[in-house]
One Martini backbone bead per residue (centre of mass of N, CA, C, O) as a GRO file, in nm:
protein
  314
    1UNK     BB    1  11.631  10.639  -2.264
    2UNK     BB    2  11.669  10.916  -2.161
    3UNK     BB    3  11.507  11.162  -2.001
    4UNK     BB    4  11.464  11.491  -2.007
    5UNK     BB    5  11.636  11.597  -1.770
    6UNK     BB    6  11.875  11.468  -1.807
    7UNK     BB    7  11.913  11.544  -2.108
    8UNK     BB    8  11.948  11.870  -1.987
    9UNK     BB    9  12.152  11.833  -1.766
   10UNK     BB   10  12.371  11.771  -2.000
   11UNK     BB   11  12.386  12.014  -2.207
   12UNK     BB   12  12.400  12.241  -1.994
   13UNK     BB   13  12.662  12.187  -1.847
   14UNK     BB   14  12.804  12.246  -2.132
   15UNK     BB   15  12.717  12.543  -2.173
   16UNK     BB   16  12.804  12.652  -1.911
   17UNK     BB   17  13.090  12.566  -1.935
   18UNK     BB   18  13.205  12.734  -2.181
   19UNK     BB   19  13.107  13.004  -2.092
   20UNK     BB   20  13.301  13.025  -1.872
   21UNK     BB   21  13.570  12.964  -2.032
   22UNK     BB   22  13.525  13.246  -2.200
   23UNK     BB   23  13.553  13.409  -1.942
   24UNK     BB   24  13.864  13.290  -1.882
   25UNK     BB   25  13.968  13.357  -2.177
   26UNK     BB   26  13.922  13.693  -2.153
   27UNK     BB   27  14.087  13.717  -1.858
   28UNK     BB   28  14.365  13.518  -1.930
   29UNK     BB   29  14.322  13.177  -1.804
   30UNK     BB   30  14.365  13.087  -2.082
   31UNK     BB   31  14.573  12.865  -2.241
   32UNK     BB   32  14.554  12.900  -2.534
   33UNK     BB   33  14.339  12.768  -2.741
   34UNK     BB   34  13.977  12.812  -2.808
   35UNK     BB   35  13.708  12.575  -2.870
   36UNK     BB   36  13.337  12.635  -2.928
   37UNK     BB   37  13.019  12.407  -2.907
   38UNK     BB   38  12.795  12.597  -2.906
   39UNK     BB   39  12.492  12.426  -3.048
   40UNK     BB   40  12.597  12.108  -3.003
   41UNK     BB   41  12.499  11.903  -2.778
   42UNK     BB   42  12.336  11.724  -2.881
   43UNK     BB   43  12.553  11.515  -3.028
   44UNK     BB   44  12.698  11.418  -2.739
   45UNK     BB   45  12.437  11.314  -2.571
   46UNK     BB   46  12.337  11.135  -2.797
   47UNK     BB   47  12.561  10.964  -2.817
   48UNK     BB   48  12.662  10.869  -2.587
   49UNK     BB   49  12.443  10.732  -2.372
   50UNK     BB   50  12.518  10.453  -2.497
   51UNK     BB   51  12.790  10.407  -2.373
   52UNK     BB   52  13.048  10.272  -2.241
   53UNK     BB   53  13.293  10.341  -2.079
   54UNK     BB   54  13.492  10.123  -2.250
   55UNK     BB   55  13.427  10.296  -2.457
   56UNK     BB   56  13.516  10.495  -2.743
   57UNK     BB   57  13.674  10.808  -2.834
   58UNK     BB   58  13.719  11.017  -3.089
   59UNK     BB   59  13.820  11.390  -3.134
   60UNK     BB   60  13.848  11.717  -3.120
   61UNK     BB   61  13.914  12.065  -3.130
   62UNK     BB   62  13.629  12.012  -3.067
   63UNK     BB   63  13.550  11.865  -2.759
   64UNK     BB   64  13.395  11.885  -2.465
   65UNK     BB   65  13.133  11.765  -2.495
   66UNK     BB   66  13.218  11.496  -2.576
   67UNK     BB   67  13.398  11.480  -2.264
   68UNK     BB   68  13.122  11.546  -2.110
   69UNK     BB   69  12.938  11.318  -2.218
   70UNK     BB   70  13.129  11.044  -2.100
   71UNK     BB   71  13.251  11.150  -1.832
   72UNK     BB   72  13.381  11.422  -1.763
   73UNK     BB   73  13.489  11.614  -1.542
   74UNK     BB   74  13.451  11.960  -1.478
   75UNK     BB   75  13.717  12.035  -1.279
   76UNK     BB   76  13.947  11.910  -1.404
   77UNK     BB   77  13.886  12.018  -1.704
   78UNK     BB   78  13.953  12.333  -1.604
   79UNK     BB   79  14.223  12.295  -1.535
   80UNK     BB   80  14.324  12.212  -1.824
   81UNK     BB   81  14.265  12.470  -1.939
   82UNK     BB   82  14.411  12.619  -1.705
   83UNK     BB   83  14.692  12.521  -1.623
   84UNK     BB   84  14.667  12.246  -1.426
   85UNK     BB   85  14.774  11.987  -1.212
   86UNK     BB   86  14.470  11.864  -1.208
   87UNK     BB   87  14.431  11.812  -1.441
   88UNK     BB   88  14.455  11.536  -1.669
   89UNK     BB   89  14.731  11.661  -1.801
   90UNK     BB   90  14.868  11.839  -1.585
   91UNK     BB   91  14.805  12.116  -1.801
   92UNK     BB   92  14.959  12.050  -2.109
   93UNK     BB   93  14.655  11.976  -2.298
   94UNK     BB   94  14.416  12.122  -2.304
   95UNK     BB   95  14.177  12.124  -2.522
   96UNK     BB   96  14.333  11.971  -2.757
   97UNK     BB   97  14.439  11.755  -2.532
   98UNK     BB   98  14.222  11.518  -2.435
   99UNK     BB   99  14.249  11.243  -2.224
  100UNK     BB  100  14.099  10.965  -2.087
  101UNK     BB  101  14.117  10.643  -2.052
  102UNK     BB  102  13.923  10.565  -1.869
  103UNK     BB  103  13.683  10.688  -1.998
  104UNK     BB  104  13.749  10.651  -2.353
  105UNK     BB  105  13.914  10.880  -2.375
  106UNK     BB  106  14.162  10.894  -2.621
  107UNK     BB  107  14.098  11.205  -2.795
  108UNK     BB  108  14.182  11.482  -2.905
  109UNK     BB  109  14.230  11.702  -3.179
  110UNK     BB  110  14.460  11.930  -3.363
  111UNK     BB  111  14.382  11.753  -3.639
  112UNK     BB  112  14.212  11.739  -3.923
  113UNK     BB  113  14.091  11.417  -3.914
  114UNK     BB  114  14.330  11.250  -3.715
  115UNK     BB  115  14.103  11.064  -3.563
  116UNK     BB  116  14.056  10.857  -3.749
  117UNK     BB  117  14.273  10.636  -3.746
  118UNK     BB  118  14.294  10.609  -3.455
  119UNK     BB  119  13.993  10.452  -3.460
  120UNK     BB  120  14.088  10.217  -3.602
  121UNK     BB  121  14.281  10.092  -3.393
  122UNK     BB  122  14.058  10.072  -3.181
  123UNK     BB  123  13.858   9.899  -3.345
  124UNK     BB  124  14.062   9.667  -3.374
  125UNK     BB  125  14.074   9.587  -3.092
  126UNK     BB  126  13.786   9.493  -3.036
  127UNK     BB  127  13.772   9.291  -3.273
  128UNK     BB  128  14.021   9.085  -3.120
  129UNK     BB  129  13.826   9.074  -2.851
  130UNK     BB  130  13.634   8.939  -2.622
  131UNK     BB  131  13.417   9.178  -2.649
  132UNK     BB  132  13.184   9.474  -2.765
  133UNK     BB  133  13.308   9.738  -2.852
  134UNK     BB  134  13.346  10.040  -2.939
  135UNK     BB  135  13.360  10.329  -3.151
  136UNK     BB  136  13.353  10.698  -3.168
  137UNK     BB  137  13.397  10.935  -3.430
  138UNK     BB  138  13.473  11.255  -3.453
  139UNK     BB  139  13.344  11.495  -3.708
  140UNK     BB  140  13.401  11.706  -3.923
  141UNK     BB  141  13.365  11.866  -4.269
  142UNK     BB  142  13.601  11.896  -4.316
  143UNK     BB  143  13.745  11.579  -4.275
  144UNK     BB  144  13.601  11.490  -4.574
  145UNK     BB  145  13.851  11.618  -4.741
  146UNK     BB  146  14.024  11.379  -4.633
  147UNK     BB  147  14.214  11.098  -4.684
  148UNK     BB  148  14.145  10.967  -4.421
  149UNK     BB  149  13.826  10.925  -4.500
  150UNK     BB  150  13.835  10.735  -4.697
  151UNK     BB  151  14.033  10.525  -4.565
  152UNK     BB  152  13.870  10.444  -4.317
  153UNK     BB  153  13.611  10.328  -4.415
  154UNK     BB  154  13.739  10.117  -4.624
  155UNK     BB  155  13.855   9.960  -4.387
  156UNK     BB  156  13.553   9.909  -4.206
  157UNK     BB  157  13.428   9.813  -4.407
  158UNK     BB  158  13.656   9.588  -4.502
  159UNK     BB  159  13.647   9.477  -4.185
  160UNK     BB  160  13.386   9.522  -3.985
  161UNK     BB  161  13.419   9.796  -3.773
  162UNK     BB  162  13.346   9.918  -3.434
  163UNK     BB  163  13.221  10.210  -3.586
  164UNK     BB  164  13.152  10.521  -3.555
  165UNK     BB  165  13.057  10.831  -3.767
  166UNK     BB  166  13.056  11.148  -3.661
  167UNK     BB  167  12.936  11.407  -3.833
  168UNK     BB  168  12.986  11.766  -3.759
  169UNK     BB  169  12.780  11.975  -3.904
  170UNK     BB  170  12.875  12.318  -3.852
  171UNK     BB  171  12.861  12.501  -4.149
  172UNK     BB  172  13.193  12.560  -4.070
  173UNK     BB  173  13.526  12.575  -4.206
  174UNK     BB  174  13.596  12.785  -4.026
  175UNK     BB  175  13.571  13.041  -4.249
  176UNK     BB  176  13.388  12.841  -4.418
  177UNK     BB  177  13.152  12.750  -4.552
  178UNK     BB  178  13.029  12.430  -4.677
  179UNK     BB  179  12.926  12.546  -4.994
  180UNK     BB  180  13.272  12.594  -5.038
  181UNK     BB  181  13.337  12.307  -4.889
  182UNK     BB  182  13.128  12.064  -5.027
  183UNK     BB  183  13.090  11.823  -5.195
  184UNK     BB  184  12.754  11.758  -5.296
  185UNK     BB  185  12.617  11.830  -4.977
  186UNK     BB  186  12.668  11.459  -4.871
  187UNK     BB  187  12.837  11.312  -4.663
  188UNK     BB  188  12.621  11.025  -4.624
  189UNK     BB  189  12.644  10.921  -4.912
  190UNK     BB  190  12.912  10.808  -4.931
  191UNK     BB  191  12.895  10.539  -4.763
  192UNK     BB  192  12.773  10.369  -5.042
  193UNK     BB  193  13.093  10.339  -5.144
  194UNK     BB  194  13.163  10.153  -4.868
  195UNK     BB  195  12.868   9.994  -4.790
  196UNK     BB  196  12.768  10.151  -4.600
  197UNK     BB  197  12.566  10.305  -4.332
  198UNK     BB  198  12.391  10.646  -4.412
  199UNK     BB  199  12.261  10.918  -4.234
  200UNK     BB  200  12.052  11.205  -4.169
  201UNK     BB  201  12.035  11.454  -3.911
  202UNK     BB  202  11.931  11.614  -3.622
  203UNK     BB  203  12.177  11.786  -3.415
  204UNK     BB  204  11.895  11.942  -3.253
  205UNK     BB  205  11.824  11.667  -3.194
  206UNK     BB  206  11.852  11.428  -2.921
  207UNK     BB  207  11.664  11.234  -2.993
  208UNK     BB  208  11.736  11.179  -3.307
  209UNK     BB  209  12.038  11.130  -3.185
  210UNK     BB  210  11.989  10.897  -3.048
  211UNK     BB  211  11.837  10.709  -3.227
  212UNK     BB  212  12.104  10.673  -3.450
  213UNK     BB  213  12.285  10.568  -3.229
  214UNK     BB  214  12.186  10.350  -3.110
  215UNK     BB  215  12.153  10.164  -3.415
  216UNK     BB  216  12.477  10.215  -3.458
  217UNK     BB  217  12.562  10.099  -3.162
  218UNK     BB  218  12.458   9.809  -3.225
  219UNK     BB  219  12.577   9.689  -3.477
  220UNK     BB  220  12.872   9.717  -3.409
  221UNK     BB  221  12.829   9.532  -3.151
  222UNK     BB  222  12.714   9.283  -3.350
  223UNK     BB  223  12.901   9.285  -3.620
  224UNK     BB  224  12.771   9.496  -3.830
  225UNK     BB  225  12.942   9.770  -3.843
  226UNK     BB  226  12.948  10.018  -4.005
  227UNK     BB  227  12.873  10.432  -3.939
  228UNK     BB  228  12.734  10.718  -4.110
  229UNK     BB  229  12.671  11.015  -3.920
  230UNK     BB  230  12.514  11.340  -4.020
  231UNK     BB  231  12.523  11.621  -3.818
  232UNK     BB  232  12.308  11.851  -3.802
  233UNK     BB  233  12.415  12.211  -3.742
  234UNK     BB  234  12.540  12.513  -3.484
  235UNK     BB  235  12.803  12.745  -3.472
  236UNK     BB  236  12.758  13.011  -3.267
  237UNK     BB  237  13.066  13.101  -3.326
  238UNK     BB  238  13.332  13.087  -3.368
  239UNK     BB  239  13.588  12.921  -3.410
  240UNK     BB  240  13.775  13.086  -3.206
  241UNK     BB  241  13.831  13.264  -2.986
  242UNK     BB  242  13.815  13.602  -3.094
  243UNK     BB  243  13.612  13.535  -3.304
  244UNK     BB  244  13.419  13.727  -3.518
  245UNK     BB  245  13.223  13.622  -3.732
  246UNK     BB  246  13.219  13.824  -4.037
  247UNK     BB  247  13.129  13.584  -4.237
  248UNK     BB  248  12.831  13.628  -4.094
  249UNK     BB  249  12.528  13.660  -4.034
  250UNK     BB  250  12.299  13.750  -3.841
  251UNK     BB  251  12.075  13.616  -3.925
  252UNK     BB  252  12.143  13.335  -3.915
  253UNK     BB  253  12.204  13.301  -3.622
  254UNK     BB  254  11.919  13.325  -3.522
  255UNK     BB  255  11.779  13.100  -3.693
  256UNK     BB  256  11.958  12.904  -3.507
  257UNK     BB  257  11.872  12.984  -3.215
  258UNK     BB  258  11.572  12.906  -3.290
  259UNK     BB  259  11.739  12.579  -3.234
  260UNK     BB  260  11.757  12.537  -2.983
  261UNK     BB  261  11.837  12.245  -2.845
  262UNK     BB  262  11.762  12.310  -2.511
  263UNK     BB  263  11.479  12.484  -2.607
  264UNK     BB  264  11.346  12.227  -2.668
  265UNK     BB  265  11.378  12.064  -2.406
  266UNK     BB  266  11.264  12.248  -2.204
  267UNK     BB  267  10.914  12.251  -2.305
  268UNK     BB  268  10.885  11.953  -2.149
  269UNK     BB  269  10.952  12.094  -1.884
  270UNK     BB  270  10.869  12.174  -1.627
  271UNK     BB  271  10.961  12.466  -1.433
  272UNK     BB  272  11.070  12.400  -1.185
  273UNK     BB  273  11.272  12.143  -1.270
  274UNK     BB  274  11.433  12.360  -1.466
  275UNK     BB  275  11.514  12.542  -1.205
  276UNK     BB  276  11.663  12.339  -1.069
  277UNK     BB  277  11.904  12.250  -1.276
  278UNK     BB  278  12.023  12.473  -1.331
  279UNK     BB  279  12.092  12.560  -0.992
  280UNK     BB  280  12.304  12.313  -1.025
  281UNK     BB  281  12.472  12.390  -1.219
  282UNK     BB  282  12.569  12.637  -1.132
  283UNK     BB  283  12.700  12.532  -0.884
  284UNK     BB  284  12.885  12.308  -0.974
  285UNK     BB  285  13.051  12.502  -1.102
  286UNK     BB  286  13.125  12.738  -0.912
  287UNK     BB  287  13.301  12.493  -0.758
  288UNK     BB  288  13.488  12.412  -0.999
  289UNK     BB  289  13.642  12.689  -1.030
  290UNK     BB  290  13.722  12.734  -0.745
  291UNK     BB  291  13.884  12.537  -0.780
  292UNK     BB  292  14.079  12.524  -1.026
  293UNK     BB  293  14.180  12.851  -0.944
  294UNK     BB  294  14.341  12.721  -0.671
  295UNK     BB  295  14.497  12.559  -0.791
  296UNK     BB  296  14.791  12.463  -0.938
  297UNK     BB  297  15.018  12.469  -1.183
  298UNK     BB  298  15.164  12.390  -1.393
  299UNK     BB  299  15.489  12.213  -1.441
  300UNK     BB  300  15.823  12.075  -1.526
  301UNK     BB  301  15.751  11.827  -1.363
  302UNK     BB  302  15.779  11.561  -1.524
  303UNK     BB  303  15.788  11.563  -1.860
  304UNK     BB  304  15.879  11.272  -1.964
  305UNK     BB  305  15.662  11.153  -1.882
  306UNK     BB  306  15.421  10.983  -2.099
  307UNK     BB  307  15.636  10.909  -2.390
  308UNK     BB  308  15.675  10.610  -2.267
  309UNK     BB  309  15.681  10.271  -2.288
  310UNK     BB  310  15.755  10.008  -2.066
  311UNK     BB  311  15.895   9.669  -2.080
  312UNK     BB  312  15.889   9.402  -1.963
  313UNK     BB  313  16.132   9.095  -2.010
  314UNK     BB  314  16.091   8.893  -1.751
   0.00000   0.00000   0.00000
């Protein structure tokens, strides 16, 4: 397991950029929605942590964390928001739609739920090539109420797929709290339901998130098929970008604030330590917008590239 500095320099990271890109999208330079997972990096640098390269994520509407936690550069993904062709998907797929295939990152999706399915194809292609990858899968809580969900369980389970379930349950479907739309209150006892194995972790402590994320991705790689983990934790913000969260009390926001997962790792590390990481991501982050807001914009040059790929049969 990575030390606490890595720990805190990596989540520090996530935090700092969504920041900025909310003052950037406050500012009008980020086209389309921005949906911010402040409050939640715990969940994805303990998770990702233990991934390979090769090693597969699909994320959500909600997914930065997870694609800075897995290794997408700070200033490419920049661009991508900000609608610059030197973005990953040359500015065209924005927050809701990074691919990155290099690193493993299938993509985020706009569509709750949507990216269960596509998990399964990627965890199936892993059960039948000679390697020994993962897939691991993030959704909300709200996804746990879509058809997908009970399909993909059911499909991995039976046929022992290397795949984790990463439920990221931040307390809120939308603009509803979770305890007005999640039957039985306990996403993670579902999986007894389809023989795998299930357990709640707190989503805001990184050791405890990293510690599960550990056991059940070495099961899924040595052949013992899935796990379902349901990551309690809390998002700080509204839905997307300019949602007032008028549906929640200051007084929740606070007690959940007093649970910062960044504020819980940095009480580990001397004062130095923690004041040198800080001004390094804030330093590397200030030329990566600078670099970033300097890029050409998309254009509509080459746009029916990559919707189709081609085959020799020669």
């Amino acid at each position: 397991m990575r030390d606490g500095q890595e720990l805190y320099r990596r989540m520090l990271m996530i935090r700092r950029f969504e920041e900025l890109m909310h003052q950037e999208f406050k500012a009008g330079n980020v086209p389309g929605p921005l949906h911010l997972s402040i409050g939640q990096e715990a969940v994805a640098v303990g998770t990702c942590q233990h991934l390979h390269v090769s090693d597969q994520i699909v994320s959500t509407h909600r997914g930065h964390h997870h694609v800075l936690a897995k290794g997408a550069s700070p200033d490419r993904l920049m661009a991508e928001l900000l609608g610059r062709a030197a973005g990953y998907s040359r500015g065209r797929g924005g927050s809701m739609h990074v691919a990155i295939p290099e690193l493993g990152i299938v993509g985020t999706n706009g569509i709750v739920g949507g990216g269960l399915p596509i998990a399964m194809g990627t965890a199936y292609a892993q059960s039948i090539s000679d390697g020994d990858g993962v897939t691991v899968c993030f959704f909300g809580e709200g996804a746990a109420a879509t058809g997908a969900f009970g399909e993909a369980l059911n499909l991995a389970g039976l046929w022992k797929l290397p795949v984790v379930f990463v439920c990221e349950n931040n307390q809120y479907v939308e603009l509803t709290p979770a305890s007005l739309h999640v039957a039985g209150g306990a996403i993670w006892k579902r999986a007894s339901g389809y023989g795998i194995p299930g357990e709640a972790v707190d989503g805001n402590d990184v050791r405890e998130m990293a510690s599960a994320a550990r056991t059940a991705i070495a099961r899924a790689r040595a052949g013992g098929g899935p796990t379902l983990i349901e990551a309690m934790t809390y998002r700080w913000l509204g839905h997307y970008a300019g949602d007032r969260a008028a549906y929640r009390d200051e007084a929740e926001l606070e007690e959940a604030r007093a649970r910062d997962p960044l504020l819980a790792l940095r009480t580990e590390l001397d004062e130095g330590s923690a004041a040198q990481i800080e001004a390094d991501v804030a330093s590397e982050l200030a030329e990566a917008l600078t670099w970033a807001l300097a890029s050409a914009p998309a254009t509509t040059d080459g746009i029916g590239l990559d919707h189709y790929a081609t085959v020799n049969d020669g």
